[in-house]
py3Dmol code that shows the C-alpha trace and the ligand (Angstrom):
import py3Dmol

protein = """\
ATOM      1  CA  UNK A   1       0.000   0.000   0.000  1.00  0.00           C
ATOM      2  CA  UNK A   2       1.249   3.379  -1.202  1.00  0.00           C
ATOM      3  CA  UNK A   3       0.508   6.219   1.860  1.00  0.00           C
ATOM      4  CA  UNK A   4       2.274   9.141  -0.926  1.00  0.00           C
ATOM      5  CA  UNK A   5       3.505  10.988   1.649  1.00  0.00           C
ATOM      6  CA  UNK A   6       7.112  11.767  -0.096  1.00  0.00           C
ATOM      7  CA  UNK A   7       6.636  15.399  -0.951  1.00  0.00           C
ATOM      8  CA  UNK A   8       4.164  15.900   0.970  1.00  0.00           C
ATOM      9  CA  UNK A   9       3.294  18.883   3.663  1.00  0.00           C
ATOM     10  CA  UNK A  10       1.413  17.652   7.066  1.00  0.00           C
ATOM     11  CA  UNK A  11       0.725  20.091   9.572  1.00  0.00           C
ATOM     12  CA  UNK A  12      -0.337  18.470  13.159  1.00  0.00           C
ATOM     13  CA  UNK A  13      -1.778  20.821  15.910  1.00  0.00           C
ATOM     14  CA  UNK A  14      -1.037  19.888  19.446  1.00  0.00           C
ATOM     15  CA  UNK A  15       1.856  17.551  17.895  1.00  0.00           C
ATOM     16  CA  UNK A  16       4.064  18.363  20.818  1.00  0.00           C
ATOM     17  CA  UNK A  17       3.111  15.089  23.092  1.00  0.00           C
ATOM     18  CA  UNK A  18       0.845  11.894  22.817  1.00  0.00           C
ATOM     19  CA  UNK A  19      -1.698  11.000  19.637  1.00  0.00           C
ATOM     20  CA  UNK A  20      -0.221  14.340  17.829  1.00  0.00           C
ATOM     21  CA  UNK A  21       3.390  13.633  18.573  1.00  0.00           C
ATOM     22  CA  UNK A  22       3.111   9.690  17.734  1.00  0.00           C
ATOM     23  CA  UNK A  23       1.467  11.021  14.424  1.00  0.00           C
ATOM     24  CA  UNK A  24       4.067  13.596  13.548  1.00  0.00           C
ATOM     25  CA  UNK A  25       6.483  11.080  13.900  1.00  0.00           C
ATOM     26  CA  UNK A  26       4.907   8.659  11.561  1.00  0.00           C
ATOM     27  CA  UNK A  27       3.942  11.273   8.964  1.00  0.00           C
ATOM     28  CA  UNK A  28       7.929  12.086   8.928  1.00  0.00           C
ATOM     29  CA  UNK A  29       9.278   8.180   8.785  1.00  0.00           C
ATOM     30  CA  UNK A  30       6.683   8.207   5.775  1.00  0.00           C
ATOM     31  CA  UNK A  31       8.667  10.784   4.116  1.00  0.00           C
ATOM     32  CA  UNK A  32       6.271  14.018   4.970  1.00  0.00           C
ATOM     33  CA  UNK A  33       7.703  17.235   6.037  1.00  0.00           C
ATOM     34  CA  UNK A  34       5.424  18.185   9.288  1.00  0.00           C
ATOM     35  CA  UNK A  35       4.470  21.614  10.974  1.00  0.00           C
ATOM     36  CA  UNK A  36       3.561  21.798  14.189  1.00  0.00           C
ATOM     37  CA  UNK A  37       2.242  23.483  17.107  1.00  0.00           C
ATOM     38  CA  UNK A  38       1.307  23.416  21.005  1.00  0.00           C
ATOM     39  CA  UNK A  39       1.247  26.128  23.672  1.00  0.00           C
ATOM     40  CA  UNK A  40       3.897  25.225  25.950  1.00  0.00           C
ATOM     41  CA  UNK A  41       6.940  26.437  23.786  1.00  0.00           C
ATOM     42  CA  UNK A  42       9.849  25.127  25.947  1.00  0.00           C
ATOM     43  CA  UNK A  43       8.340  21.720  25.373  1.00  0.00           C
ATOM     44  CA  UNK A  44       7.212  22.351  21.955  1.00  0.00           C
ATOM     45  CA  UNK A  45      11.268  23.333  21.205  1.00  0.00           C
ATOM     46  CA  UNK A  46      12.657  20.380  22.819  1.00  0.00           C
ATOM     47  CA  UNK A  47      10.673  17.863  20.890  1.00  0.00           C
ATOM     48  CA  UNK A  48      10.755  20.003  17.390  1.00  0.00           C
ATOM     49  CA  UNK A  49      14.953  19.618  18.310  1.00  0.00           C
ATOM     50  CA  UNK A  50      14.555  15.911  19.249  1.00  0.00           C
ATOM     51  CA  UNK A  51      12.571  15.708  15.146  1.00  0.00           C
ATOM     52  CA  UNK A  52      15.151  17.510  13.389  1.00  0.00           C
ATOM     53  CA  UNK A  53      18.141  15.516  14.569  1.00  0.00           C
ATOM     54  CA  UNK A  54      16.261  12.906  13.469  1.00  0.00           C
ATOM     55  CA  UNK A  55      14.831  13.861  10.452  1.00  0.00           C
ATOM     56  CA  UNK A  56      16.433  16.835   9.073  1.00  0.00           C
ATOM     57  CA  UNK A  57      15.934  20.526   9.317  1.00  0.00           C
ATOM     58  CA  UNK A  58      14.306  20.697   6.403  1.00  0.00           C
ATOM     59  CA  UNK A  59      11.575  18.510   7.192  1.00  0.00           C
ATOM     60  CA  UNK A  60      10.371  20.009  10.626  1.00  0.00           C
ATOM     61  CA  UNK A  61       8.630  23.490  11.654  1.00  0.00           C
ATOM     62  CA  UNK A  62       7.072  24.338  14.857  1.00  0.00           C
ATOM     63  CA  UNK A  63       5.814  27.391  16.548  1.00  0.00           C
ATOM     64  CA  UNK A  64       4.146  27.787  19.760  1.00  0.00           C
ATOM     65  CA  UNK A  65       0.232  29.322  20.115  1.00  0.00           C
ATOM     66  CA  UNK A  66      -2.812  28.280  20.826  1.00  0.00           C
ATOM     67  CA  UNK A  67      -5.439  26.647  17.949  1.00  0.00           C
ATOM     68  CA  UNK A  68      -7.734  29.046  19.812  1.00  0.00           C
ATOM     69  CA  UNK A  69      -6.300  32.307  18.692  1.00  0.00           C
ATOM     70  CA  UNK A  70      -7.516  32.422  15.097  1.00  0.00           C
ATOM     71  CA  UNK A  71      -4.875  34.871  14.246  1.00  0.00           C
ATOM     72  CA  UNK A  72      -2.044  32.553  14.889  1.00  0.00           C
ATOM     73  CA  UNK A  73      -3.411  30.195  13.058  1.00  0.00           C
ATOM     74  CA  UNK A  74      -3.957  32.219  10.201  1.00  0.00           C
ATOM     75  CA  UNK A  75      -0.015  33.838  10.974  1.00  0.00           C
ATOM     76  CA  UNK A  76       1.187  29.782  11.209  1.00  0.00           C
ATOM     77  CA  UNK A  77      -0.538  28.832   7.647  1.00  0.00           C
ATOM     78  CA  UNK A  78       1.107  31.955   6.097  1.00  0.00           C
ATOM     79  CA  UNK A  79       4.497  30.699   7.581  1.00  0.00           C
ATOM     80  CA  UNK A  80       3.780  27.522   6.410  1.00  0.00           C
ATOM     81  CA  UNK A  81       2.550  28.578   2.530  1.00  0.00           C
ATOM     82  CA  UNK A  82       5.792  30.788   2.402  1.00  0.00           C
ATOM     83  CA  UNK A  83       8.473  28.023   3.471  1.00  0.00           C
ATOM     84  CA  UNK A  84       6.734  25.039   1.916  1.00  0.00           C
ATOM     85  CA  UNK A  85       4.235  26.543  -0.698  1.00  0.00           C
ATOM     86  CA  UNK A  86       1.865  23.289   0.138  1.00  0.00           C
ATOM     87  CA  UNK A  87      -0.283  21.596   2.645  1.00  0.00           C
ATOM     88  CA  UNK A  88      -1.567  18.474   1.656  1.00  0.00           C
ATOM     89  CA  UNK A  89      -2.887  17.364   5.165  1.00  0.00           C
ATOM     90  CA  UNK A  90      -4.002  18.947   8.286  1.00  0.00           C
ATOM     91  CA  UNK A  91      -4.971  17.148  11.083  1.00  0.00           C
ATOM     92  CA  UNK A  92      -6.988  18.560  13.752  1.00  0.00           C
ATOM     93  CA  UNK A  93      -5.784  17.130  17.213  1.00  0.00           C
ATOM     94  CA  UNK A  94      -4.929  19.765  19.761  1.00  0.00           C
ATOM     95  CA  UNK A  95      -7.254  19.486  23.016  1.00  0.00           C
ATOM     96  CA  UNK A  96      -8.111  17.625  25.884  1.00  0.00           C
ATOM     97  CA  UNK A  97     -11.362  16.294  27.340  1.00  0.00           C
ATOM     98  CA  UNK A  98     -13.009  18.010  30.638  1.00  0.00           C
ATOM     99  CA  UNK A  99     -14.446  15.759  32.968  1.00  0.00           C
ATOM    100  CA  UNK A 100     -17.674  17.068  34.546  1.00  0.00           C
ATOM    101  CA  UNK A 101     -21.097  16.089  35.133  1.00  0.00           C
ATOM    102  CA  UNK A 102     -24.277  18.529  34.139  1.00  0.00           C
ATOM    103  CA  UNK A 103     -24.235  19.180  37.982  1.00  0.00           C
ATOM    104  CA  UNK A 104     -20.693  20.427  38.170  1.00  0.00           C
ATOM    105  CA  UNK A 105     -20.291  21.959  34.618  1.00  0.00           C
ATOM    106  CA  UNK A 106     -20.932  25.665  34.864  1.00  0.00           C
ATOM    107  CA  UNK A 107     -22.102  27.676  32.349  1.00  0.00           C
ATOM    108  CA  UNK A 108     -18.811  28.759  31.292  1.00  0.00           C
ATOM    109  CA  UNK A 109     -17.284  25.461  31.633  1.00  0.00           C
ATOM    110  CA  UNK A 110     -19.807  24.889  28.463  1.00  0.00           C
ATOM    111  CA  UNK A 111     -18.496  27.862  26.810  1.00  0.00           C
ATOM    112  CA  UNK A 112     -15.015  27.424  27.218  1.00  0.00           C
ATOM    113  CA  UNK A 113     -15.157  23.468  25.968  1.00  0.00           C
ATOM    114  CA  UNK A 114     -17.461  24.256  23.472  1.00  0.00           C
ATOM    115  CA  UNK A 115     -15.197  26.682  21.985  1.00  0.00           C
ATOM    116  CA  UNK A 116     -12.111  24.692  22.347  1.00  0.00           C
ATOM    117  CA  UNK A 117     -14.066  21.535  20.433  1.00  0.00           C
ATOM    118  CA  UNK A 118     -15.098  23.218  17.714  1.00  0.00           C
ATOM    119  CA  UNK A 119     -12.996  26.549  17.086  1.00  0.00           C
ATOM    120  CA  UNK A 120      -9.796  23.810  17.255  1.00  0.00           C
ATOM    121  CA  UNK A 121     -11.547  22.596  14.028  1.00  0.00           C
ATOM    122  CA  UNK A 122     -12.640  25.776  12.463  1.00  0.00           C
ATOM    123  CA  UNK A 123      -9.855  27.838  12.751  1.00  0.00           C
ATOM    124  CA  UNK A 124      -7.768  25.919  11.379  1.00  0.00           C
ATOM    125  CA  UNK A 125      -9.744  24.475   8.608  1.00  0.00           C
ATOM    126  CA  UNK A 126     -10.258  28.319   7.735  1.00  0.00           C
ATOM    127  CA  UNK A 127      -6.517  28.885   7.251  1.00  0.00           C
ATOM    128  CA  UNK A 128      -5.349  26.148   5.571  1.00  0.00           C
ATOM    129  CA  UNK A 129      -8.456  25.441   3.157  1.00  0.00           C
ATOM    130  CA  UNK A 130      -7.025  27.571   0.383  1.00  0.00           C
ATOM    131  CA  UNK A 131      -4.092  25.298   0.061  1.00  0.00           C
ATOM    132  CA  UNK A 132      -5.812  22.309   1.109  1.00  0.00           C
ATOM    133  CA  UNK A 133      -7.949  22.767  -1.802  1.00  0.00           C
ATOM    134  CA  UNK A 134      -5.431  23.368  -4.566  1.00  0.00           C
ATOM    135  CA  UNK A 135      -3.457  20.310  -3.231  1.00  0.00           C
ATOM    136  CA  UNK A 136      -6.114  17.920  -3.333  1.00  0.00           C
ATOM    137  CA  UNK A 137      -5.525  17.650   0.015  1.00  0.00           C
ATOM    138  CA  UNK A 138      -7.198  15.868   3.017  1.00  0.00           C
ATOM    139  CA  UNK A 139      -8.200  16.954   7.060  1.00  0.00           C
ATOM    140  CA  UNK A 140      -8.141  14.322   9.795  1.00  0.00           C
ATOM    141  CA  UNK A 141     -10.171  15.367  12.826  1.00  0.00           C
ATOM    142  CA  UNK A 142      -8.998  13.493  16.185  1.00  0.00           C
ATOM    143  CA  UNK A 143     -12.182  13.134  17.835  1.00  0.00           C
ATOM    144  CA  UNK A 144     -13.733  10.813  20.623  1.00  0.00           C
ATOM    145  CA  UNK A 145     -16.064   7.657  20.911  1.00  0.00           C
ATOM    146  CA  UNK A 146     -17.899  10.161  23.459  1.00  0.00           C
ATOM    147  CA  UNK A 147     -18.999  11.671  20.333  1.00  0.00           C
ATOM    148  CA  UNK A 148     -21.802   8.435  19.946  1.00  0.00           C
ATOM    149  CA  UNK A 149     -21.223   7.086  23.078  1.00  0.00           C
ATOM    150  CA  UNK A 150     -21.993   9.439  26.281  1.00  0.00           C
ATOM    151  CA  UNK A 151     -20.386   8.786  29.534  1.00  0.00           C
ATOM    152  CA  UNK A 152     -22.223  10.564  32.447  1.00  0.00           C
ATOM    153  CA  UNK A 153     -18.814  12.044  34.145  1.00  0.00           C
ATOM    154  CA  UNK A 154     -18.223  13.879  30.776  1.00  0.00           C
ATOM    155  CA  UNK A 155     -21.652  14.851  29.616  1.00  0.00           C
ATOM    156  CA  UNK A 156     -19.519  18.391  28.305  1.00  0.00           C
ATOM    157  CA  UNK A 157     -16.907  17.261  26.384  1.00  0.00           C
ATOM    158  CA  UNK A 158     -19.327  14.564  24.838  1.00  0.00           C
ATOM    159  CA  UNK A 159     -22.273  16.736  23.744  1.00  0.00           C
ATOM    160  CA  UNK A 160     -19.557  19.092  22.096  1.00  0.00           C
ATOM    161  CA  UNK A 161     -18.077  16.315  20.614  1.00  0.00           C
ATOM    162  CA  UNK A 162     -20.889  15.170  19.189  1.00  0.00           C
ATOM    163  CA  UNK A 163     -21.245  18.673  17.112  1.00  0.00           C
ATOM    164  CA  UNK A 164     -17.873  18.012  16.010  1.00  0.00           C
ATOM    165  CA  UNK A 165     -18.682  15.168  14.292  1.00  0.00           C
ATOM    166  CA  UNK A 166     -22.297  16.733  12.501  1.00  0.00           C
ATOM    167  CA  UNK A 167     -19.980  19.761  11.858  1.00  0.00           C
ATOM    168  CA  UNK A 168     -17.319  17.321   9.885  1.00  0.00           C
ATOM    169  CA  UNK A 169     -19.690  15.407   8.259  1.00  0.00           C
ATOM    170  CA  UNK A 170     -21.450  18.410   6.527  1.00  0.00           C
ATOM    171  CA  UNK A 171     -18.083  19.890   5.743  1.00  0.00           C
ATOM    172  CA  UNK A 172     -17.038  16.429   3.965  1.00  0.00           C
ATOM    173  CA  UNK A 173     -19.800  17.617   1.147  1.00  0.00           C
ATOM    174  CA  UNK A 174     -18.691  21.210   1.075  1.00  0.00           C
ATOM    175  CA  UNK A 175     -15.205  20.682   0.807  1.00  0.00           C
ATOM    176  CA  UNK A 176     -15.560  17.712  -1.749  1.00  0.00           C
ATOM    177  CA  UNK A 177     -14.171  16.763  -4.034  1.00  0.00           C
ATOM    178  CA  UNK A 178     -11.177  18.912  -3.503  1.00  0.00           C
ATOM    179  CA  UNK A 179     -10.548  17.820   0.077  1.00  0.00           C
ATOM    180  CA  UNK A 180     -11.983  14.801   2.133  1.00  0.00           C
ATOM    181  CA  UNK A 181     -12.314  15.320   6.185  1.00  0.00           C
ATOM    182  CA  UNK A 182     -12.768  12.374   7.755  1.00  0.00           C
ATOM    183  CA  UNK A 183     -12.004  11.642  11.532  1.00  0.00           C
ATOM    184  CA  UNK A 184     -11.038   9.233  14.270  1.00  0.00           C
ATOM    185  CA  UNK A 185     -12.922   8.778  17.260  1.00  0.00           C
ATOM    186  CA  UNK A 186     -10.584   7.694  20.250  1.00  0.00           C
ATOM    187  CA  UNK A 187     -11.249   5.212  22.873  1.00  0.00           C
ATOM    188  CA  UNK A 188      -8.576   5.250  25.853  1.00  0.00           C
ATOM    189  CA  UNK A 189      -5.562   6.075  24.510  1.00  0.00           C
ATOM    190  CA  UNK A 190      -2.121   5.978  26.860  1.00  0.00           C
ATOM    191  CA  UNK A 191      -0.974   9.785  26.122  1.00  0.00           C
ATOM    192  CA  UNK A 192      -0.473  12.905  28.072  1.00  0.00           C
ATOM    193  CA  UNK A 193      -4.097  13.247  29.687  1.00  0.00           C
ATOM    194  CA  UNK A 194      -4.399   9.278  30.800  1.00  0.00           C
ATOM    195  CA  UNK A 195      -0.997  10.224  32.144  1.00  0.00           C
ATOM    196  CA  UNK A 196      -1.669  12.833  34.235  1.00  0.00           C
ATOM    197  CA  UNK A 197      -4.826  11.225  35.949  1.00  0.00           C
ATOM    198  CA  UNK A 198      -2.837   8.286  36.579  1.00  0.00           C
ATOM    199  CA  UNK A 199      -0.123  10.971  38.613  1.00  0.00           C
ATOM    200  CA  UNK A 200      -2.913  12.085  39.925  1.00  0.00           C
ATOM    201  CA  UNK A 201      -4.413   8.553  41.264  1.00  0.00           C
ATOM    202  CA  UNK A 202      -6.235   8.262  44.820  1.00  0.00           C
ATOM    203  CA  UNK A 203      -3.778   5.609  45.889  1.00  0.00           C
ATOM    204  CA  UNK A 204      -0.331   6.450  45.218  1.00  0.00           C
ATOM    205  CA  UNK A 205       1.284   2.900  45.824  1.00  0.00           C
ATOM    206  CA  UNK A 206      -0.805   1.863  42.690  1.00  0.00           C
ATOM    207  CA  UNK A 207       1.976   0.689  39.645  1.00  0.00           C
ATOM    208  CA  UNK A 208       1.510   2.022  36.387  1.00  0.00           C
ATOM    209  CA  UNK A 209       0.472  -1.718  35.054  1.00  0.00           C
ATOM    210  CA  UNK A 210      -2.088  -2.792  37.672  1.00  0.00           C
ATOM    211  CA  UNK A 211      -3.412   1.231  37.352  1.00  0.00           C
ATOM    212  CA  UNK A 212      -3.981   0.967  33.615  1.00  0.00           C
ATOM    213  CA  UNK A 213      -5.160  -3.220  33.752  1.00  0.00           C
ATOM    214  CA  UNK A 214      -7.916  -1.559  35.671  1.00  0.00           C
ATOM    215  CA  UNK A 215      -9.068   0.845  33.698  1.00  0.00           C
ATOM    216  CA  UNK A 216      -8.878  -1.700  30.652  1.00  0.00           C
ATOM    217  CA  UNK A 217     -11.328  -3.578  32.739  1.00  0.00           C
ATOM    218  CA  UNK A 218     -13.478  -1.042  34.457  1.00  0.00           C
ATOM    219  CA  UNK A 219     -14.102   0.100  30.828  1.00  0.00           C
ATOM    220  CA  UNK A 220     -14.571  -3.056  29.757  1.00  0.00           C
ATOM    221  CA  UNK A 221     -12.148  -2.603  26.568  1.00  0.00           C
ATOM    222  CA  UNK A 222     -12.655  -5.939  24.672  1.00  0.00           C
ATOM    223  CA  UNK A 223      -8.871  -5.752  23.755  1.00  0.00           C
ATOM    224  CA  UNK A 224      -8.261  -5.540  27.486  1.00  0.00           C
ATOM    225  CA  UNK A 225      -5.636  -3.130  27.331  1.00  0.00           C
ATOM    226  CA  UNK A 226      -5.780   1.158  26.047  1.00  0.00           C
ATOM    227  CA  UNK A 227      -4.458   1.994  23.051  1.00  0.00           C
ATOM    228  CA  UNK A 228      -0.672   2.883  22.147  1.00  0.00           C
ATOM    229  CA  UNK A 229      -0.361   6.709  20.744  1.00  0.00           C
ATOM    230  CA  UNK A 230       1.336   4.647  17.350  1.00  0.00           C
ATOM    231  CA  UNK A 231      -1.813   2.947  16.869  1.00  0.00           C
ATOM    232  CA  UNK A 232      -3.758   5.943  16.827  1.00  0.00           C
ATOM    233  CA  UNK A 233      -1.678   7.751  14.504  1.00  0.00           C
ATOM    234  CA  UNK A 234      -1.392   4.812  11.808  1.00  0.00           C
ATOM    235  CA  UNK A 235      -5.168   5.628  11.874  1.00  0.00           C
ATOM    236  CA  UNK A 236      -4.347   9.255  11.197  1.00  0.00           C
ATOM    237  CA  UNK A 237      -1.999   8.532   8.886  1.00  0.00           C
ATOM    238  CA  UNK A 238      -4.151   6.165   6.735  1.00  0.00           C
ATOM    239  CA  UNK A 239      -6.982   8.530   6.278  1.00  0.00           C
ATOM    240  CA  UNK A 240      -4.736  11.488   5.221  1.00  0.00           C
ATOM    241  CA  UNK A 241      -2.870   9.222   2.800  1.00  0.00           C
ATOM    242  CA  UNK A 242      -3.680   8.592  -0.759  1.00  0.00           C
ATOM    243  CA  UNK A 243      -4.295   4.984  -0.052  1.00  0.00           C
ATOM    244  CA  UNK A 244      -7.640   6.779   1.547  1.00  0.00           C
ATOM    245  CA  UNK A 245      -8.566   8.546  -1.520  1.00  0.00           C
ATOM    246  CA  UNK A 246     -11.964   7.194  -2.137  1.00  0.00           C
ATOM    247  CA  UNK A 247     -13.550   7.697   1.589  1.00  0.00           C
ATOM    248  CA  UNK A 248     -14.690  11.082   3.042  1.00  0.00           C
ATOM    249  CA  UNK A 249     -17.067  12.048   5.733  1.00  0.00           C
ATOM    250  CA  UNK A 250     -15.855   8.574   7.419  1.00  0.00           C
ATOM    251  CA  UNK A 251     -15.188   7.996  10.907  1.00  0.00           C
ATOM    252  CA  UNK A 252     -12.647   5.302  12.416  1.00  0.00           C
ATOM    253  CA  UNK A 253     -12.950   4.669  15.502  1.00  0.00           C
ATOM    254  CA  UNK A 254     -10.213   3.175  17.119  1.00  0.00           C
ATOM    255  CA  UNK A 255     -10.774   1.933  20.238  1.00  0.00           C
ATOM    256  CA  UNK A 256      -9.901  -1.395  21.236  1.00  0.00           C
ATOM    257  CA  UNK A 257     -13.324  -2.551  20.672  1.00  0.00           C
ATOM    258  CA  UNK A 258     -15.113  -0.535  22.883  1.00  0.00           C
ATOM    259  CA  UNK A 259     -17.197   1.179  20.097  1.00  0.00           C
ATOM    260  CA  UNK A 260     -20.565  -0.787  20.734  1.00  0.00           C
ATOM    261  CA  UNK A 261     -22.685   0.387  17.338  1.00  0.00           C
ATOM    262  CA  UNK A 262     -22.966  -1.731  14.537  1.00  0.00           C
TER     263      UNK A 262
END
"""
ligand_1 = """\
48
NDP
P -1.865 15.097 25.171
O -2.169 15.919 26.385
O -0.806 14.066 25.246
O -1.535 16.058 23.953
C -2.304 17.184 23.667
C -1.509 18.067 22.725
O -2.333 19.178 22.335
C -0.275 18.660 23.372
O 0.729 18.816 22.384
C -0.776 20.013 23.848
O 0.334 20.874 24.048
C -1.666 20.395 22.685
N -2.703 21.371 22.956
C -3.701 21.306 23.863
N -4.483 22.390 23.795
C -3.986 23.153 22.792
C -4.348 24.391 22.223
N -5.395 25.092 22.669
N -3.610 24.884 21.212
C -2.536 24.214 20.731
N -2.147 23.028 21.229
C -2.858 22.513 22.249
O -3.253 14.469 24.794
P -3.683 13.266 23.830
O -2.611 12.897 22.890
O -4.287 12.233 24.673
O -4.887 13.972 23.058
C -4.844 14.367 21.709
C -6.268 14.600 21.248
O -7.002 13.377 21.336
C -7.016 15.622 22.104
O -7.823 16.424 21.295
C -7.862 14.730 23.003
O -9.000 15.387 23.498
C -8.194 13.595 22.036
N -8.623 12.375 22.708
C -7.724 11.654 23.449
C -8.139 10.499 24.097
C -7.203 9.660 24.898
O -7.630 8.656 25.484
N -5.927 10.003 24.984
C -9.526 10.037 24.010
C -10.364 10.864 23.199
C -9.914 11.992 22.565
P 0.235 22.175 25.002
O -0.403 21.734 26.278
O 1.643 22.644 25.127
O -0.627 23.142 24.243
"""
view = py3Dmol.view(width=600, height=400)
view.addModel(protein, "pdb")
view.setStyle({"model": 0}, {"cartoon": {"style": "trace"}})
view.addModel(ligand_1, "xyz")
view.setStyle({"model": 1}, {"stick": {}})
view.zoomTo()
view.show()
């Protein structure tokens, strides 16, 4: 199977740690030169230095701001149109999930995560349609299983999820045929946020293993285990790749089995 990612331009938002790191690195060992962003620029620069030692200098920009701030957005696909000339795939992954029920969500709380769900997705899409379009290109949303599936302690982040996913779908037909949008909905994966609540555990004398083996099983995750950041962005990395180029408005979800629709 040919992904076509030699000459190609990727840009990754929140590709400094977890499913966006795993999937810049992929997207370079595929032969892609990869922009990326995050807020925390110390962090951002010590993984963009970790990418270009092992990639090349050529293949790797970065630059710190938030997917929120629509003008750095717009600033970062400039930067990008002026080094590279080209984006052939965006995917849409910075964020994190807010765990709250309707109880303890306020109303801003609904604001704030509504606006970080969606504007993460139109912002960018905004700024880099233009060249998306002229390259034929393709948008991969990183979205959630909460999206069809609900879970009471995160009855925010799910409903706005949800709108993600309606708001993808309809752009799928606007933006066709010059650019398919498809997504992948995420079960557990092990990145940055499962790590932090597992720092964060009740019972500190918990290891890693038997702290995770739960969860696998609380969940009840068919595979038994969460998923591996890799195996998330292989996902990505199919659906942005020419071997994808007959599916649009598709979602993957990838999950360990935990997905429970036909
Ligand atoms: P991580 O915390 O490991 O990574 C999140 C990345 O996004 C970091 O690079 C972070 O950097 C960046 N980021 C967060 N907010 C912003 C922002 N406003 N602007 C720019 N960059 C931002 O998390 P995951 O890899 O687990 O999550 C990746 C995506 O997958 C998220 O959207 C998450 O909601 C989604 N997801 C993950 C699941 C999981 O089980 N892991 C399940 C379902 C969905 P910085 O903090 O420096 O900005």
């Amino acid at each position: 199977m040919q992904l076509g990612y030699e000459d190609a331009v990727a840009v990754v938002t929140g590709g400094s740690s977890g499913i966006g790191l795993a999937t810049v690195r992929v997207l370079l060992r595929a032969g892609a030169r990869v922009a990326l962003c995050a807020r925390n620029a110390g962090r951002l620069d010590d993984v963009a230095n970790i990418l270009r030692r092992d990639h090349g200098d050529d293949k790797v920009m970065a630059k710190p701001f938030s997917v929120l701030d629509e003008g750095a957005v717009a600033t970062f696909a400039a930067d990008v149109q002026d080094r590279w000339g080209q984006c052939d795939l965006l995917v849409n992954n910075a964020g994190q999930g807010r765990q709250s029920t309707f109880a303890t969500t306020s109303n801003d709380d609904w604001r704030a995560e509504y606006e970080l769900k969606l504007f993460s997705q139109i912002y960018p899409i905004r700024a880099f349609e233009p060249m998306l379009r002229s390259a034929k290109g393709a948008i991969v949303a990183v979205n959630s299983l909460l999206a069809y599936q609900p879970e009471p302690h995160m009855v925010c982040t799910s409903s706005a999820r949800a709108g993600v996913q309606n708001m993808l779908k309809s752009l799928s037909v606007e933006l066709a045929p010059d650019v398919r949008v498809n997504s992948v909905l995420m079960g557990l994966i092990e990145s940055g946020q499962w790590t932090r609540r597992f720092a964060a555990r009740q019972d500190q004398s918990v290891s890693r293993a038997d702290w995770y083996g739960a969860l696998a099983q609380r969940k009840g995750i068919p595979l038994g285990r969460l998923g591996d950041p890799v195996e998330a962005a292989n996902a990505i990395a199919f659906l942005g790749s020419r071997a994808a180029s007959y599916i649009t408005g598709a979602q993957l979800d990838v999950s360990g089995g935990l997905n429970r629709h036909i």
